[in-house]
C-alpha positions in Angstrom: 15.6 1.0 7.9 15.2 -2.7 7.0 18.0 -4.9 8.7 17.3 -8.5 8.7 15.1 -10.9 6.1 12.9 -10.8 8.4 12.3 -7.0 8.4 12.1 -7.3 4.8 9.8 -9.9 4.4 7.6 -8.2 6.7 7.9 -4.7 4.9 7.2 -6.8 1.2 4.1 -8.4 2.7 2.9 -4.9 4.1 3.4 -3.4 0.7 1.5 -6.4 -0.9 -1.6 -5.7 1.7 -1.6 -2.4 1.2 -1.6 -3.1 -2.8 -4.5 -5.5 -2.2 -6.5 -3.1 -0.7 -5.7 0.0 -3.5 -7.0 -2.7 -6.6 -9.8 -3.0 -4.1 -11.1 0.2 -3.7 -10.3 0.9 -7.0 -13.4 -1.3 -8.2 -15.8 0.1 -5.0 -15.0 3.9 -4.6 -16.1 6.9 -7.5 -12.4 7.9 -9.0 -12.6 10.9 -6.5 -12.9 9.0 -3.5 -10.5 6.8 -4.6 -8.3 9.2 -5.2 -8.8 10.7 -1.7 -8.0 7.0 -0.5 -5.4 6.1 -2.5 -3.1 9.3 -1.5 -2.1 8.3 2.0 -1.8 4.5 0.9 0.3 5.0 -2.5 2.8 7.3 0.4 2.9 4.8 2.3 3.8 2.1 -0.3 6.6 4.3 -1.7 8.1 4.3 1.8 8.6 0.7 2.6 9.8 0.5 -1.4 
């Protein structure tokens, strides 16, 4: 659980890192790899929302 601003700035620039690296991949990987990728990543995202 997020208790300070500082928590949550920290938790909003994980989220924008981990975004980064999805649009990334996106434009390298075949749509199944990506998809293989993305899964653990997109989980993680939706937690730290």
């Amino acid at each position: 659980m997020i208790r300070t601003d500082e928590q949550m700035r920290q938790a909003q620039q994980c989220v924008a890192n981990l975004r980064r690296v999805l649009m990334s991949a996106r434009k390298s990987h075949s749509a199944a790899d990506y998809a293989l990728l993305a899964r653990p990543v997109l989980l993680e995202v939706q937690q730290r929302e």
